[in-house]
C-alpha positions as a Markdown table, in Angstrom:
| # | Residue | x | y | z |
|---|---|---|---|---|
| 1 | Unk | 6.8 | 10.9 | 23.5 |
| 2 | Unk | 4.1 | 10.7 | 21.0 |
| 3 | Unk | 1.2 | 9.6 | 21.2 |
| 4 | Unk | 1.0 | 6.8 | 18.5 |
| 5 | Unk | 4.7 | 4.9 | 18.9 |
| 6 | Unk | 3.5 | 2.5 | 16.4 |
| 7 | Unk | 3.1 | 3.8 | 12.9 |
| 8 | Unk | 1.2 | 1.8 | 10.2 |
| 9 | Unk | 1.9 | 2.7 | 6.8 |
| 10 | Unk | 0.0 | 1.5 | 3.1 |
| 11 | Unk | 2.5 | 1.4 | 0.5 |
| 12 | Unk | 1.6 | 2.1 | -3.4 |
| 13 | Unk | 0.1 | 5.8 | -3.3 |
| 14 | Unk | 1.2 | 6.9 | 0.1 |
| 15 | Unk | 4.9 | 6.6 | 0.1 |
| 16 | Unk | 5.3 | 5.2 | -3.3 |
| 17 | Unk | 4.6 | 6.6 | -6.9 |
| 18 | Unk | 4.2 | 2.6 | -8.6 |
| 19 | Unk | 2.1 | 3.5 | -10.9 |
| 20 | Unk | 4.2 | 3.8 | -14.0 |
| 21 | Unk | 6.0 | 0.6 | -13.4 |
| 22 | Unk | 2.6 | -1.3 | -12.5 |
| 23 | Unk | 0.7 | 0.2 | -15.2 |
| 24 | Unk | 3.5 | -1.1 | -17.9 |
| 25 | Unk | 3.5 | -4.3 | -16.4 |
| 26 | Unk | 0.0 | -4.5 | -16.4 |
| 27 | Unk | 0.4 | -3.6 | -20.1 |
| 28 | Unk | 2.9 | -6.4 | -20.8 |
| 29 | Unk | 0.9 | -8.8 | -19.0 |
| 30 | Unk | -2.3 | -8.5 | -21.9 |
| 31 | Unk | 0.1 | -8.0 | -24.7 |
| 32 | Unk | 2.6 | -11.2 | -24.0 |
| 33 | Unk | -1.0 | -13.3 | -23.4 |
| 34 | Unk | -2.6 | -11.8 | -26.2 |
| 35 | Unk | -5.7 | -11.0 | -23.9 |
| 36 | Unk | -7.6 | -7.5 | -24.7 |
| 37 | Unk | -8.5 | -5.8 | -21.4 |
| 38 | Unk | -12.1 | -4.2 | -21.2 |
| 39 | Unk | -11.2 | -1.5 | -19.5 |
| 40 | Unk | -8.4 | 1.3 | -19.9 |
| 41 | Unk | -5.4 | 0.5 | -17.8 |
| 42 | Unk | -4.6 | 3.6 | -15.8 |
| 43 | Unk | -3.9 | 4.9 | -12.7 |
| 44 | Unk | -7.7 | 4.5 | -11.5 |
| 45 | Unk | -7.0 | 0.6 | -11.3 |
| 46 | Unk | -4.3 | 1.2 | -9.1 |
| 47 | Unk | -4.8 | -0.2 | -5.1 |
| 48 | Unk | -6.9 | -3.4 | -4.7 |
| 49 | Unk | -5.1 | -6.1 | -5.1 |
| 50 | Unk | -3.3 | -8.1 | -7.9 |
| 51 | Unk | -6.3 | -11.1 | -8.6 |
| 52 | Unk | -9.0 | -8.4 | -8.0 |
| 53 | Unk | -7.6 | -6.1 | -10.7 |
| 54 | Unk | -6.3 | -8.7 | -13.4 |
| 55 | Unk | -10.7 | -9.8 | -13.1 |
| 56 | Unk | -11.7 | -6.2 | -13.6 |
| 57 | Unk | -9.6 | -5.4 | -16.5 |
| 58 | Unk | -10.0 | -8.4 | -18.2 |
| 59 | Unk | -13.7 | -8.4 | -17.1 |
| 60 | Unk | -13.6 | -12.4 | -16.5 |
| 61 | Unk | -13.8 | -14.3 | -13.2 |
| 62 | Unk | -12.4 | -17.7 | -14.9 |
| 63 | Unk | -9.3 | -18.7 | -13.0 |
| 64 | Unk | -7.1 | -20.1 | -15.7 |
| 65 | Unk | -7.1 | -16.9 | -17.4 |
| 66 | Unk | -6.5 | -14.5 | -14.4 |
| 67 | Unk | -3.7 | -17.2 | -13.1 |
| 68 | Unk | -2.5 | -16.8 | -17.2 |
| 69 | Unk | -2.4 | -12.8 | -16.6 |
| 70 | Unk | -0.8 | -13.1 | -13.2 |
| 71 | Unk | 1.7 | -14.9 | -14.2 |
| 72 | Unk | 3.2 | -12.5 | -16.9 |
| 73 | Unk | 2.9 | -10.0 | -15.0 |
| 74 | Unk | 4.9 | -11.3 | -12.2 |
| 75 | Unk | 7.2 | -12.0 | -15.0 |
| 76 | Unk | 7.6 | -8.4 | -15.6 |
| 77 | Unk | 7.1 | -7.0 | -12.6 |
| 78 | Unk | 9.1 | -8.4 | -10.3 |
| 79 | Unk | 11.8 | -8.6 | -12.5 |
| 80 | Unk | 12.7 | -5.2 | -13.6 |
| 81 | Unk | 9.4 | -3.6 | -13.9 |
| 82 | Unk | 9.3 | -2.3 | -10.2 |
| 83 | Unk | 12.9 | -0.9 | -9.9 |
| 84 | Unk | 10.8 | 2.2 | -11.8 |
| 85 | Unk | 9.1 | 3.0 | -8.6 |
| 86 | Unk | 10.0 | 6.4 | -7.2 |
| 87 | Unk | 9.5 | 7.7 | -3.7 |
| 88 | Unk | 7.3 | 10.7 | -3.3 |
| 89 | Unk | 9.1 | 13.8 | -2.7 |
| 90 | Unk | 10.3 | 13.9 | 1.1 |
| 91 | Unk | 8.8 | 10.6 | 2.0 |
| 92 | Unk | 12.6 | 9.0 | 2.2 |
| 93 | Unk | 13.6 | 12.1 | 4.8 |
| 94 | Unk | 10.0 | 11.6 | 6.7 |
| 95 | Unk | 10.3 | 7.8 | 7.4 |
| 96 | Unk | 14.1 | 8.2 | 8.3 |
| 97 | Unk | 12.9 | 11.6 | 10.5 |
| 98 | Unk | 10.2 | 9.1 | 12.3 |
| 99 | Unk | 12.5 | 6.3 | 12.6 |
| 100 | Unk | 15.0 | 8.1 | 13.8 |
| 101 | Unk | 12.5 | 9.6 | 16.6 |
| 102 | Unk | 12.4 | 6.0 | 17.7 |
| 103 | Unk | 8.4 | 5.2 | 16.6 |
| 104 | Unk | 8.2 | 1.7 | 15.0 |
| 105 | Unk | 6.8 | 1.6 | 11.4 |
| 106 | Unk | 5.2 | -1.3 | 9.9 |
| 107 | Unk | 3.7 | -1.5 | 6.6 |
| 108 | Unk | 0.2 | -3.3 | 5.7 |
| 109 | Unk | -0.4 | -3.3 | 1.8 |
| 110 | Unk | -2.4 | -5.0 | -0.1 |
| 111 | Unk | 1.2 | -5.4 | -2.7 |
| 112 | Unk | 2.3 | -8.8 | -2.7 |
| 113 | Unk | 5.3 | -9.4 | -0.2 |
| 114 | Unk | 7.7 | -10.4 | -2.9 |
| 115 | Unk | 7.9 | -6.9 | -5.0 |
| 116 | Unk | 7.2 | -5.0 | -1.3 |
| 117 | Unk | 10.5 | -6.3 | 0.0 |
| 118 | Unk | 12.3 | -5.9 | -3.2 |
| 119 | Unk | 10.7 | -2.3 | -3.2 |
| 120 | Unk | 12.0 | -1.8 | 0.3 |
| 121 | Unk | 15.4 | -2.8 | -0.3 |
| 122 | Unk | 15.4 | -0.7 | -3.6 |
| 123 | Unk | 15.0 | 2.4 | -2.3 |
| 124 | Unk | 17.1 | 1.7 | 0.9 |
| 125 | Unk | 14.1 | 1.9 | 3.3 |
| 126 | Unk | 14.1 | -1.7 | 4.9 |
| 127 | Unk | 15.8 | -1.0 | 7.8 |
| 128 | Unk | 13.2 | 1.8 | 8.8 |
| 129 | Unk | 10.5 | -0.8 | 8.9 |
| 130 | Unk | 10.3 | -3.4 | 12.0 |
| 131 | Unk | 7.2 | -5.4 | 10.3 |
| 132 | Unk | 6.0 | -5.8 | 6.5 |
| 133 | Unk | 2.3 | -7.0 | 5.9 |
| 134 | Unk | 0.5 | -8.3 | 3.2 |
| 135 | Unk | -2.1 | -10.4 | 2.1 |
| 136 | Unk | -0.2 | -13.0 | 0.7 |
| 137 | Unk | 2.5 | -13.2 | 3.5 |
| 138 | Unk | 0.1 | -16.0 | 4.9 |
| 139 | Unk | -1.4 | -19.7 | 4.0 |
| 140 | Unk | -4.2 | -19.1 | 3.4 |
| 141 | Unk | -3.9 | -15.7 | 2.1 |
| 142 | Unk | -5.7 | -12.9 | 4.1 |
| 143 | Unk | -8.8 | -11.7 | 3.1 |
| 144 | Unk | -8.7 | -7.9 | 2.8 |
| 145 | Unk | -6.8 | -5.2 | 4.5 |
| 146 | Unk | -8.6 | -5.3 | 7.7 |
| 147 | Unk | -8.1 | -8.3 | 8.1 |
| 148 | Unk | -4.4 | -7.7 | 7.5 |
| 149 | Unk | -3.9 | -4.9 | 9.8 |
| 150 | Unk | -5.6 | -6.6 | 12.6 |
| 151 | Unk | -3.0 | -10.0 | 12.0 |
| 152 | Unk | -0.2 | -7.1 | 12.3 |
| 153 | Unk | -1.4 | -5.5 | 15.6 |
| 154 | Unk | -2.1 | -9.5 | 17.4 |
| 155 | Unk | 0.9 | -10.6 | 16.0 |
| 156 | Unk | 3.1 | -8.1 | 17.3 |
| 157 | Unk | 1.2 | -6.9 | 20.4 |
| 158 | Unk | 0.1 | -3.5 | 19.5 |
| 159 | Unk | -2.4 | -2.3 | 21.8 |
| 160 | Unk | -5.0 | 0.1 | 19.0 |
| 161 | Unk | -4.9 | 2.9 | 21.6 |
| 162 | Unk | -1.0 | 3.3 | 20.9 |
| 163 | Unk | -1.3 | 2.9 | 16.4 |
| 164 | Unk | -2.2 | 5.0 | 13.4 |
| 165 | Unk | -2.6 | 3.6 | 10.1 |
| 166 | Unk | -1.8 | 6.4 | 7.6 |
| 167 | Unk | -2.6 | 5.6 | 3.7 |
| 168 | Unk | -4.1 | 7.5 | 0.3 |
| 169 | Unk | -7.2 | 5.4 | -0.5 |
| 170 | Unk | -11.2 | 4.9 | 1.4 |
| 171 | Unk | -10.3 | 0.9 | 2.5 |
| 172 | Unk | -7.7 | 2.7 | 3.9 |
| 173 | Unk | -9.6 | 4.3 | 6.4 |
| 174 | Unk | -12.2 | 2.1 | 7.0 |
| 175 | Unk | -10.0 | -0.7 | 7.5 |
| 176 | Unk | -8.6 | 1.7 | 10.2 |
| 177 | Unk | -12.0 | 1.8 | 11.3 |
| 178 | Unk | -12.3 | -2.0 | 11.3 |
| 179 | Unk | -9.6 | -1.9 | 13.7 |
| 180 | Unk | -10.1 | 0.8 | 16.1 |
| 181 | Unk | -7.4 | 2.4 | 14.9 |
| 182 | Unk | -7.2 | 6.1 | 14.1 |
| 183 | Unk | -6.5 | 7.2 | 10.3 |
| 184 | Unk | -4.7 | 10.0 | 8.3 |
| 185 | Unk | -5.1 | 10.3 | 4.5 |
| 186 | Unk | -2.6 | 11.4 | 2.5 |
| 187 | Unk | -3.6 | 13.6 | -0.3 |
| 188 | Unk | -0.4 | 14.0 | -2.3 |
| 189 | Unk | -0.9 | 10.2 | -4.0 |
| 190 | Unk | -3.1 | 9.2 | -6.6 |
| 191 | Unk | -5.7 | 7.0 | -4.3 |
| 192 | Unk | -9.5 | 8.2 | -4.9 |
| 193 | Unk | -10.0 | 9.8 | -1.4 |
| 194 | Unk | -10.3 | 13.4 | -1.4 |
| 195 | Unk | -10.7 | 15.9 | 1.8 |
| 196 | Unk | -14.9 | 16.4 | 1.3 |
| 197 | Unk | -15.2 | 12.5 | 0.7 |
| 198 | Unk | -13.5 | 11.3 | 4.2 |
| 199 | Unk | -15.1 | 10.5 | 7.6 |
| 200 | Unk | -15.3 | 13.3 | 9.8 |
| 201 | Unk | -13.2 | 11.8 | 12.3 |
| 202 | Unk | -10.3 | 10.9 | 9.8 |
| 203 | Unk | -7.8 | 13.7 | 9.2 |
| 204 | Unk | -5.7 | 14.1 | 6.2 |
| 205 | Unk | -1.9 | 15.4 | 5.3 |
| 206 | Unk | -0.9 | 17.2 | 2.2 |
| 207 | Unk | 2.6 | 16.8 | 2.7 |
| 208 | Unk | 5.4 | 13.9 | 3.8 |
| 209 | Unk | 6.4 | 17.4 | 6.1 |
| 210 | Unk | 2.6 | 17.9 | 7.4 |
| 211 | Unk | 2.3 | 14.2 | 8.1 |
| 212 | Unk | 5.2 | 14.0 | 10.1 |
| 213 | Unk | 4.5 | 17.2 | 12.1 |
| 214 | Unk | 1.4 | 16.0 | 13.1 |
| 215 | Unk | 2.9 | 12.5 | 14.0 |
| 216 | Unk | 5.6 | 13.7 | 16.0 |
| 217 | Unk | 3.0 | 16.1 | 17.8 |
| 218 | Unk | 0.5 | 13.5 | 18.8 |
């Protein structure tokens, strides 16, 4: 059996290549409002989420105008804009290889729910996850990651001693930390963590293969 039967993945960078699609729809979003973003949209923006990144690029904390922004990109994204998304290579035959070794997955992103489930379903992976988190998925909407994850494990009864959280990015890992729960980074995504800037107790896989090896050894 191994060790960690419960298997917490982050979405955008670890299993999924968004960026292309969220990086067009982020571009749509300024150019249909007319807005001029203060900052280069590219794959550096990608991970926090939606609210967060719609202030940094258009460098405003006024609410009309971010709730303007959101809602074009919405427009775009969650109509055709995220059937772009690709799976990384071998991440479809991992999560089917983990599923199938009866460990639950769950999924705690900081995506909105909507576009996750639609993601899910896209690529045929819905049935491989038992529970799919995010910050909006509540009333009033969660605060950060950590926050999420530990809603996940109370919600569903998952003691920390039998969960990893896997994901590409630092929050990542210290909102594994936040929760007790051990971490692996995955290094093949385009989150900002790198091998010499992780904890020394957090362990990191360079491959979907290498990831589930050391899963299914545990």
């Amino acid at each position: 059996m191994a060790r960690y039967p419960h298997i917490l993945f982050d979405l955008d960078g670890t299993l999924i290549d968004s960026a292309p699609a969220i990086l067009a729809s982020f571009r749509d979003a300024f150019a249909q409002t007319g807005i001029a973003p203060v900052r280069s949209i590219d794959e550096s923006i990608i991970g926090p989420p939606l609210l967060e990144t719609l202030q940094l690029l258009s460098g405003s904390q006024d609410a009309a105008l971010t709730s303007r922004l959101a809602d074009a990109f919405k427009a775009s994204y969650d109509t055709e804009g995220y059937k772009a998304t690709a799976a990384y290579a071998g991440v479809g035959a991992l999560l089917a290889s983990l599923a199938g070794a009866g460990l639950t997955l769950s999924i705690a992103t900081n995506k909105r729910i909507h576009p996750t489930r639609l993601i899910l379903e896209h690529l045929g992976w819905h049935t491989h996850f038992a529970h799919v988190y995010a910050l909006d998925l509540f009333a009033p909407r969660l605060p950060d990651k950590a926050a999420m994850i530990g809603r996940l494990l109370a919600d569903q009864a998952i003691p920390t001693d039998k969960a990893i959280y896997i994901g590409d990015r630092s929050e990542d890992g210290e909102s594994a930390d936040a929760n007790s729960l051990p971490f692996i980074a995955v290094t093949w995504g385009y989150g900002s963590i790198q091998p010499t800037e992780m904890a020394a107790h957090w362990r990191h896989a360079a491959t979907p293969e290498a990831l589930g090896q050391a899963l299914l050894a545990d």
